[in-house]
C-alpha positions in Angstrom: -15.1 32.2 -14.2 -15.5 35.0 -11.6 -14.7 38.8 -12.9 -11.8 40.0 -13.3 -10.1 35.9 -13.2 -7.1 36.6 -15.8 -5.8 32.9 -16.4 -2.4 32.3 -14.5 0.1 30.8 -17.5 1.8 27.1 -16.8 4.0 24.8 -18.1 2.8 21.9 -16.1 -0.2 22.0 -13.4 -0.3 18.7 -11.3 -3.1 17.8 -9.9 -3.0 15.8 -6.0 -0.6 16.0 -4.2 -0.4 12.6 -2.8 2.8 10.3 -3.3 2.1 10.1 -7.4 1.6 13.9 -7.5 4.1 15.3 -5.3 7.3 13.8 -6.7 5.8 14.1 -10.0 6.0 17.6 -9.5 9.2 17.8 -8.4 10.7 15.7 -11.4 8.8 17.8 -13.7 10.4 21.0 -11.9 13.9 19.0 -12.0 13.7 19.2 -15.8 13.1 22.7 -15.9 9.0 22.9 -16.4 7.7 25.7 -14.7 5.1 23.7 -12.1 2.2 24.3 -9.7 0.6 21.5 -7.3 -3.1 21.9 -6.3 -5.0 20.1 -3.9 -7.7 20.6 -1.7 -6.4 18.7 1.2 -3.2 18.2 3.0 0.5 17.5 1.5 1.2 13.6 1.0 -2.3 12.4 0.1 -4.2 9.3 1.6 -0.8 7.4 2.2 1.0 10.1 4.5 -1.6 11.4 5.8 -4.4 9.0 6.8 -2.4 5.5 4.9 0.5 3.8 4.5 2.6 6.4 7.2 0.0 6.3 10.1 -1.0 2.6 10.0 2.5 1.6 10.4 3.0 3.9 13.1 0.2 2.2 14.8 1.3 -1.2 14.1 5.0 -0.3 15.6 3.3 0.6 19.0 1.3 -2.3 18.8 4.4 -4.5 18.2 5.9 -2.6 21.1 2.9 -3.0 23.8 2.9 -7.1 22.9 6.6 -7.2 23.3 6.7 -5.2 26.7 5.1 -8.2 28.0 8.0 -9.9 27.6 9.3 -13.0 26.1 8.9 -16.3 28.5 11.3 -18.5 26.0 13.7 -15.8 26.5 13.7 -15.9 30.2 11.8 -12.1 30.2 9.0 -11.1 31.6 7.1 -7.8 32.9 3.9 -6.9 35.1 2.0 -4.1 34.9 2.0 -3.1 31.4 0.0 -0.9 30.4 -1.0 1.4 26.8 -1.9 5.4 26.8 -3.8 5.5 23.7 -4.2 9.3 23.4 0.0 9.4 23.7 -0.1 6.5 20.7 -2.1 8.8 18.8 -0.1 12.1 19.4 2.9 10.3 18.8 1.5 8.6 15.3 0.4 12.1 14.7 3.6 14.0 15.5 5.5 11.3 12.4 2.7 12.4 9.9 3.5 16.5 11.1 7.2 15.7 10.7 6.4 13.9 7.0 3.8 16.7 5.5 6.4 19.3 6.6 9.2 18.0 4.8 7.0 17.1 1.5 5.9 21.7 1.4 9.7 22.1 1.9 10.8 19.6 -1.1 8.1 21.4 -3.1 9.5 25.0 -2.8 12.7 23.9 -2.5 12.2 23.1 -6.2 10.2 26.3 -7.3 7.2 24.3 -7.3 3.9 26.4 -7.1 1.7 25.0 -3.5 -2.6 25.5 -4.9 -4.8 24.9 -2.4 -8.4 24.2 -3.9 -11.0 22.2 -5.6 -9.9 21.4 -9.6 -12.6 21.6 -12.3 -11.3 20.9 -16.0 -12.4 23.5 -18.4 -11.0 22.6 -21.7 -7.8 20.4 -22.6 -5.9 23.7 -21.6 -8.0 25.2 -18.6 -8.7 24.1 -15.2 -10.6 26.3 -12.6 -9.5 25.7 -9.0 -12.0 27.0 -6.1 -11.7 27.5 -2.4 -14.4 28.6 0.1 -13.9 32.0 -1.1 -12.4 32.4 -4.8 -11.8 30.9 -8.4 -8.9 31.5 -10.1 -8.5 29.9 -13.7 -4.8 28.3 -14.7 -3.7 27.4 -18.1 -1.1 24.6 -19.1 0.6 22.8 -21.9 0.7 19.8 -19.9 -1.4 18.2 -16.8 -0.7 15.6 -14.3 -3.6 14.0 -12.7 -2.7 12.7 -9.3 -6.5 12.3 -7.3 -6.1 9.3 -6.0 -8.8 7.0 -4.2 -11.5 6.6 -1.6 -12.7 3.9 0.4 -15.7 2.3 -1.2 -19.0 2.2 1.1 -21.0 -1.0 1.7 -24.5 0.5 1.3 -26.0 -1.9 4.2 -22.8 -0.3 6.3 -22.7 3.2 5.7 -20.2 4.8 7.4 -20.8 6.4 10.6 -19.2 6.7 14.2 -19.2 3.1 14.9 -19.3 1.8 11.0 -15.3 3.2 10.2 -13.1 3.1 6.9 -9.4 2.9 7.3 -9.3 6.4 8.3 -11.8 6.2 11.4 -9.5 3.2 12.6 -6.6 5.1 12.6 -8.0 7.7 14.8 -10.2 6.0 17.2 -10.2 7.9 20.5 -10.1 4.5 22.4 -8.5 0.5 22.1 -11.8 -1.2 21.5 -12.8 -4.4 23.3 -14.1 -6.2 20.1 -13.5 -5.3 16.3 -15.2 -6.3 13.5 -13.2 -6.3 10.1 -15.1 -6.8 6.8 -12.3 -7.4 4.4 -9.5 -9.8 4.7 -7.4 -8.0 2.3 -4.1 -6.2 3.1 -5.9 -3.0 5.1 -7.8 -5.0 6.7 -4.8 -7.8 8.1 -2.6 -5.1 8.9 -5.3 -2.8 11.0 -6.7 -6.0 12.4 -3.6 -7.0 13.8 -2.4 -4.0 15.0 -5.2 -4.2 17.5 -5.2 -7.4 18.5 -1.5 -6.6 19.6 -3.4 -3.8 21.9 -6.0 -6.7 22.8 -8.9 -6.1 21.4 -10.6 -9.3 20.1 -10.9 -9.2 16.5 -13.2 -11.1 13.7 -12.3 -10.6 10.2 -15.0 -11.2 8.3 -13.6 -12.3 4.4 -15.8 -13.3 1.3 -13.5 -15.3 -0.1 -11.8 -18.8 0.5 -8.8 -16.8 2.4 -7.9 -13.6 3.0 -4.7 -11.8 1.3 -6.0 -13.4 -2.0 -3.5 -11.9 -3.7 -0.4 -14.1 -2.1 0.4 -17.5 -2.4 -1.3 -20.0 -0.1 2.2 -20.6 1.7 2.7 -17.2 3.0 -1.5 -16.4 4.0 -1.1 -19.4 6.0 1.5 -18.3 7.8 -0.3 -15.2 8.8 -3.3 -16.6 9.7 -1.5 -18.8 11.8 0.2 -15.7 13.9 -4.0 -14.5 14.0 -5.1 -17.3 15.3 -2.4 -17.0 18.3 -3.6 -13.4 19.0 -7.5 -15.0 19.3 -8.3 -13.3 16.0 -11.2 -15.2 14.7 -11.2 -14.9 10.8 -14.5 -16.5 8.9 -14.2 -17.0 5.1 -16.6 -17.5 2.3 -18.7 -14.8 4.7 -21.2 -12.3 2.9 -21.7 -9.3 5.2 -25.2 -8.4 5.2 -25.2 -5.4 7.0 -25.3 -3.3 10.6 -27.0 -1.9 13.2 -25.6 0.8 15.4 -26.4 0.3 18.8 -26.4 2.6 21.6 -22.5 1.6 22.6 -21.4 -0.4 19.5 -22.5 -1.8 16.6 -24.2 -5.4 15.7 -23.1 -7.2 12.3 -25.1 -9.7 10.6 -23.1 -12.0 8.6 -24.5 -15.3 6.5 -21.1 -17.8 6.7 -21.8 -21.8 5.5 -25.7 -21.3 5.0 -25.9 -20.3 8.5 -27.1 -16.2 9.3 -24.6 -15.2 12.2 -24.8 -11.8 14.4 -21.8 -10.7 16.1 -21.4 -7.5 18.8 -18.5 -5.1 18.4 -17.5 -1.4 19.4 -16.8 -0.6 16.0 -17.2 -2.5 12.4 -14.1 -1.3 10.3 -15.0 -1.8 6.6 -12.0 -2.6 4.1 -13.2 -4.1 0.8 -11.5 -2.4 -1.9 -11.3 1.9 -2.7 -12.4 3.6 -5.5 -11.1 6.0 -7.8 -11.4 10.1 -7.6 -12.1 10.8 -11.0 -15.8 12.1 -11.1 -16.9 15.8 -10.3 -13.7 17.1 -11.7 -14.9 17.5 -15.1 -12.9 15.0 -17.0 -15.9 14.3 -19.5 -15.8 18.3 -20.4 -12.4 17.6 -21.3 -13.3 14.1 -23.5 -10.7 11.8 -21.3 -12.1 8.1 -21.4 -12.6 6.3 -18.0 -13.5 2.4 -18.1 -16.6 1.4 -16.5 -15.2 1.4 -12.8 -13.9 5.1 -13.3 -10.0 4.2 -14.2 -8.6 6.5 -16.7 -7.1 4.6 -19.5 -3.5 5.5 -20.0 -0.5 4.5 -22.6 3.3 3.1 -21.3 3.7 6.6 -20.5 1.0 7.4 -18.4 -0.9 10.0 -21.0 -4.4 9.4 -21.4 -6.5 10.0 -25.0 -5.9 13.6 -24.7 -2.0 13.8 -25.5 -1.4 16.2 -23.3 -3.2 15.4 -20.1 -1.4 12.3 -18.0 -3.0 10.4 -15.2 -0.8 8.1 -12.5 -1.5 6.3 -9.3 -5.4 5.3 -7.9 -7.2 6.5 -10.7 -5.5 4.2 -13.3 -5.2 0.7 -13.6 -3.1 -1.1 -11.4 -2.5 -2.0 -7.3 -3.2 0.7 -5.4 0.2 1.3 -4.1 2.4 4.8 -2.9 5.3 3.7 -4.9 3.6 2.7 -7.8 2.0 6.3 -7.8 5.5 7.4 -7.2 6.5 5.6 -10.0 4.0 6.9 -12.3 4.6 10.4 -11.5 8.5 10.1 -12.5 7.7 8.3 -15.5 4.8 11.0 -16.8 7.0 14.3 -16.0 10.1 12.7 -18.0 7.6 11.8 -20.7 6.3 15.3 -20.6 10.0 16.4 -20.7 10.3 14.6 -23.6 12.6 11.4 -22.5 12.3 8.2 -23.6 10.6 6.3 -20.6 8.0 4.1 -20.3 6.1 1.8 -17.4 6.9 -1.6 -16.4 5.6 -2.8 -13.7 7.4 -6.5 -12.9 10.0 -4.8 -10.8 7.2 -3.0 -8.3 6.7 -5.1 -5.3 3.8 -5.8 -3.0 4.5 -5.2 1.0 1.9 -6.4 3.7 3.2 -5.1 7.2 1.5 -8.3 8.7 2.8 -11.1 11.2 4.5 -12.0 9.6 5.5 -9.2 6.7 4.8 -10.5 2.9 5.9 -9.3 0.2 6.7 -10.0 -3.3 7.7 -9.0 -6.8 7.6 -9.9 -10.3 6.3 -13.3 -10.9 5.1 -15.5 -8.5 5.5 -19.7 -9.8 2.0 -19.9 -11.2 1.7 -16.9 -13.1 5.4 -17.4 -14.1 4.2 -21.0 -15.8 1.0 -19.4 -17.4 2.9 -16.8 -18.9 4.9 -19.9 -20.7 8.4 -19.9 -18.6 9.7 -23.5 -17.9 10.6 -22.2 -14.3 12.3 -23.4 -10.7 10.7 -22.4 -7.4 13.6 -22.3 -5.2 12.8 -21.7 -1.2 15.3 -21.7 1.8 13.7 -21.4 5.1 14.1 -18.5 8.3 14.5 -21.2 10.4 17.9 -21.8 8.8 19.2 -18.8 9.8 20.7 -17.8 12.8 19.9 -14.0 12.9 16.2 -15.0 12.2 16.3 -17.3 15.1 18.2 -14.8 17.3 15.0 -12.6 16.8 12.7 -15.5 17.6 11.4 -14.8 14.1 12.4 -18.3 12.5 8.4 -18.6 10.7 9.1 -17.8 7.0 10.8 -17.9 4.0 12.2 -16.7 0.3 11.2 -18.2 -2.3 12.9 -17.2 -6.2 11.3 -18.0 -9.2 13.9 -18.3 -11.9 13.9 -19.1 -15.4 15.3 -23.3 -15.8 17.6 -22.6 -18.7 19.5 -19.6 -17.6 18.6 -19.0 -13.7 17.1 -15.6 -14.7 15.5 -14.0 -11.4 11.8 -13.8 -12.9 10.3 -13.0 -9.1 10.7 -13.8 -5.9 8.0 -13.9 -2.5 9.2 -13.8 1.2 7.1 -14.5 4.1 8.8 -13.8 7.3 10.4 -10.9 9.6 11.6 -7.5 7.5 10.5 -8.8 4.1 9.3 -5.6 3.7 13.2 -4.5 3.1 15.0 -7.6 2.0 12.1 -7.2 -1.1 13.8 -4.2 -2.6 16.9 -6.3 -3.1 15.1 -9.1 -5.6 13.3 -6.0 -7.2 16.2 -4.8 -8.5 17.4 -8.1 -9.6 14.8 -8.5 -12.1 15.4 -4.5 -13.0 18.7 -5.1 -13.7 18.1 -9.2 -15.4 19.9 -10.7 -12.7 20.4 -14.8 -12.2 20.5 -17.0 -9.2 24.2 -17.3 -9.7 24.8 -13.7 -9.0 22.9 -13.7 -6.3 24.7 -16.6 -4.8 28.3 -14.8 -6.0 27.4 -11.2 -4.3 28.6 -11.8 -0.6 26.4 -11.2 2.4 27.0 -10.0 5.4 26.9 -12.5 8.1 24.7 -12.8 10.4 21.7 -11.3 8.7 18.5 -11.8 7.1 19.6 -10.9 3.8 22.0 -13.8 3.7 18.6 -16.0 3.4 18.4 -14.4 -0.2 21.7 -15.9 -1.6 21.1 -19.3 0.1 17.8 -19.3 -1.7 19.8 -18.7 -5.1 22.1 -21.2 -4.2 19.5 -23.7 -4.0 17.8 -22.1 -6.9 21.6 -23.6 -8.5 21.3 -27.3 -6.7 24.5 -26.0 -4.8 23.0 -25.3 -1.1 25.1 -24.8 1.9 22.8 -24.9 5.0 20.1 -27.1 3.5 20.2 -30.5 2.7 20.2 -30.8 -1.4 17.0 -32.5 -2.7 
């Protein structure tokens, strides 16, 4: 502590201000606490900053380049097309300005405290926060630890100009001519494609039998199908032994079916997993147990072993996913508030912005079964659909997993065009203990994705209309 550092008094310090951190600041404010947010980088975290926000920027422009080409089974076509990739990037940039803006303006416009600075944990009651310049010591009854994660290095492909995370892919200067992606998981698809839609010829590199391991077989394939159109090459059950940077690229050496392979690319992005920010900020002065990959270990109410010191998002178990962080946060300031709320995660979906978009929530039909529900798998198809085919989007479909004695919505998947939003719709279906039959009873607009959904219920009931009962 520097001379003269008199401890500044708080209710609640939050720690991050990423999507767990900043909203669980402002709930925390909402029930009257009196709050400060620190963080040593920019409002919104990983997701708004270098994440979620600006890869599906990038992906949007990508879409839009591939369909200014034009549609041949539509009778449209265009010549000439071409892509400004420094005016992709100011314009990707420009939605993150317009996003970090609002998020400072949410946080005063609820009193909430803005600390920008390295965090060090004193004591249970103390943290130290540190620019380039100063230290200034805070107290608190309660903490919210929000640090979120970082991509993990490959230590034969340490990162460098032409070895990229996520980040370095989302600001490349250039379209590259050839890509490498090591990691078929959900970074990896979505950055993957969203160049190939720019042209660049991409090989993802997986280690496993497929990649998106965590989705059904039914809906991978069907993105790997859409790859495989775009000339993606994907190789699974491939180790990646490491890289060479070259004078204008980057040479990967891969060992794929017993066979050592060497493939040339402008850049190798590396996507295999992130880990979590919980060391160098002191948390073993304080006593808060981590498990051996560095999660903090947390109760249904996000507080760690130190009762009151809570951590949400990255750094504790879980998917690392924005709205589970967001989630988190809510659920740890009410606690702290002193309301009776808990976690539970079955309602929080998974999104992949892929070709096409996956996502699901709650059970899927084999964990359903290994959890011991006598279940239905219930599917109805895009191609049955007439808006789906009006947007030459008929690959896809929904699939509800429902409980056989009562028709109970346990999850549901979806594989096709805007799953991203018709997901949020089965979500709260199991929030609220839904069935198939109100699904099929709640009247959809017609014509429109969403009116896939209640055909799927109604065959979920044996009662379909535009499939054939079998």
């Amino acid at each position: 502590m520097v001379v003269g550092d008199f401890p500044i008094e708080l209710d609640t310090l939050v720690v991050g201000a990423g999507p767990g951190g900043y909203v669980a600041a402002i709930r925390a404010a909402q029930t009257g606490q009196k709050v400060a947010i620190v963080d040593k980088g920019t409002l919104g975290g990983v997701c708004l900053n270098v994440g979620c926000i600006p890869s599906k920027a990038l992906i949007q422009a990508g879409h839009r380049y591939e369909h200014a080409h034009g549609a041949d089974e539509m009778g449209i076509s265009a010549e000439n097309v071409t892509v400004d990739f420094s005016k992709v990037q100011e314009w990707k940039q420009g939605v993150v300005n317009k996003l970090t803006g609002g998020v400072e303006g949410l946080l005063k416009g609820n009193k909430v405290e803005i600390i920008k600075g390295e965090v060090f944990f004193v004591d249970k009651n103390t943290v130290r926060v540190m620019d380039e310049k100063n230290s200034q010591s805070y107290t608190f009854n309660n903490c919210i630890i929000a640090t979120g994660s970082t991509p993990i290095e490959i230590p034969t492909f340490k990162f460098s100009d032409r070895v990229i995370d996520s980040t370095g892919a989302l600001n490349l200067k250039e379209i590259p001519k050839k890509l490498v992606v090591v990691g078929g998981g959900y970074v990896g698809t979505e950055l993957g494609t969203a160049y190939a839609n720019f042209g660049t010829e991409v090989t993802i590199l997986e280690g496993a039998d497929d990649i998106l391991g965590g989705f059904e077989k039914q809906m991978s394939s069907l993105v790997k199908r859409h790859l495989k159109k775009k000339n993606v090459k994907i190789v699974t059950k491939a180790m990646a032994k490491g890289s060479e940077v070259t004078e204008n690229g980057v040479k990967v050496t891969y060992e794929a079916k017993g066979k050592e392979e060497t493939i040339e690319a402008d850049y190798v992005l590396v996507t295999v997993g992130r880990r979590p920010n919980t060391a160098e900020i002191g948390l073993e002065q304080v006593g808060i147990e981590v498990d051996d990959r560095g999660l903090v270990k947390i109760d249904k109410q996000c507080r760690t072993n130190i009762d009151n010191i809570y951590a949400i998002g990255d750094i504790v178990a879980g998917p690392p996913l924005a709205h589970k962080a967001s989630y988190e946060g809510k659920i740890a300031a009410e606690a702290i508030a002193g309301h009776k709320t808990e976690i539970d995660y079955n309602g929080i979906p998974a999104v992949v912005f892929s070709e096409p978009e996956l996502a699901t929530v709650g059970y899927d039909e084999k964990a359903a079964k290994e959890a011991g529900f006598e279940v239905v798998g219930s599917k109805f198809p895009f191609a049955a659909n007439g808006r789906a085919l009006s947007l030459g989007s008929g690959d896809g479909f929904v699939k509800l997993v429902t409980r056989k004695e009562d028709g109970l919505v346990l999850g549901a998947q979806i594989a096709g065009a805007n799953a991203s939003d018709m997901i949020s719709e089965l979500g709260l279906a199991i929030e609220a203990g839904m069935t198939a039959e109100d699904l099929a009873l709640t009247i959809h607009a017609h014509p429109t994705l969403g009116e896939i959904t209640m055909e799927a219920a109604e065959v979920a009931m044996g009662t379909p209309i535009h499939v054939v009962n079998k």
